[in-house]
Every structure is written in structure tokens, then in C-alpha cells.
C-alpha positions, 0 to 999 in steps of 0.5 A: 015579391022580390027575386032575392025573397022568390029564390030564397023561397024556392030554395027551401022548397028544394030542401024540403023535397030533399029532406022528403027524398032522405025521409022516405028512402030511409025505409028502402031496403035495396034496389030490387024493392022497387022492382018488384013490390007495389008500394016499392014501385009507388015509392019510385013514383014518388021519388020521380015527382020529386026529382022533377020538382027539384030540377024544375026549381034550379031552373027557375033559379037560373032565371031568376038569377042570370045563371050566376048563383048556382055556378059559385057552389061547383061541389053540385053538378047542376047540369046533372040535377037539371037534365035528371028532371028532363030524363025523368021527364020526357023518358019516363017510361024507360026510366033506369030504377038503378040510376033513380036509386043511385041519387036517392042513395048518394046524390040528395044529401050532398045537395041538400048540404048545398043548397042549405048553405046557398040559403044561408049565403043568400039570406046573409047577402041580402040582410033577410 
């Protein structure tokens, strides 16, 4: 397989945890839902999974790229979406909630937005 075929790949299972992110956090009323609710708290797990896998992925593309894709889409702070997986990661158990609702809130819809649009990009480039 090639990398243009695998990066595209792994671009769309990015939009595909975005677009579950998005779908799922539609039915979270505020904050405090995953505070102090079990199935509040199982969504945050969810989301977590989620974010991981997102920012595992980016840096599987870095790889595969030389770090040369994502640096043309700068309206993303990648750096950020990455160390979110590391945080989440290595720290989950002094996990911020507020800031995990915070990129679900305003962060996954705008990313989502770009790497749609890196698909589109990459797919247009290499005539797939």
C-alpha cells in the first residue's frame, strides 16, 4: 500500500471519530453531565478514546509524510491536537473534564472542517 493510499486512509478514520465525537456530544447538555452522572462520565471515556485515537493518527501522518502535510493547514494547531493525545494519555487520571468538554465544544468541528478538506487536497493531488 502506498503512503498517499495509507494517509488517505488514516484521514478518514480521523473524520470518522470526529463525526462520532460531533454525534455523540450533541446529546451532552453542560459540563457538569459528565461530572456527575455515570453514563456522563462513560461518555468522557468515550470521548477520551477518541481524542487519543485522533491524535495517534496525526502522528502516524507526520511519519508517513516527513511532516510536510499538515504544516500547509495552519488554521489547526496540530501540536495541540497531538499533545491532547499525549495528556490524555499519560495523565489520564488527572484528566481536566472542563478542558475535554472544551474541544468537544469548539475544537472537533473546525478540525473535522480541515481534514475533510486535506482529503480532498490529497485525493486531488495524487489522481485517487
Amino acid at each position: 500500500m502506498s503512503n498517499t493510499i495509507l494517509v488517505i486512509e488514516t484521514l478518514k478514520q480521523i473524520a470518522n471519530s470526529a463525526e462520532r465525537i460531533l454525534l455523540r456530544f450533541a446529546k451532552v447538555p453542560n459540563l457538569d453531565y459528565f461530572l456527575i452522572t455515570d453514563e456522563g462520565l462513560e461518555k468522557l471515556d468515550a470521548f477520551c478514546m477518541q481524542l487519543i485515537a485522533i491524535g495517534e493518527s496525526l502522528k502516524h501522518i507526520d511519519k508517513l509524510t516527513n511532516n510536510l502535510l499538515l504544516k500547509n493547514y495552519p488554521e489547526i494547531d496540530w501540536k495541540a491536537v497531538k499533545g491532547m493525545r499525549d495528556i490524555i494519555t499519560h495523565h489520564y487520571f488527572d484528566l481536566d473534564a472542563e478542558a475535554v468538554y472544551d474541544v468537544c465544544q469548539n475544537d472537533i468541528k473546525p478540525l473535522l472542517d480541515a481534514i475533510n478538506r486535506i482529503i480532498a487536497d490529497v485525493e486531488k493531488e495524487s489522481s485517487l
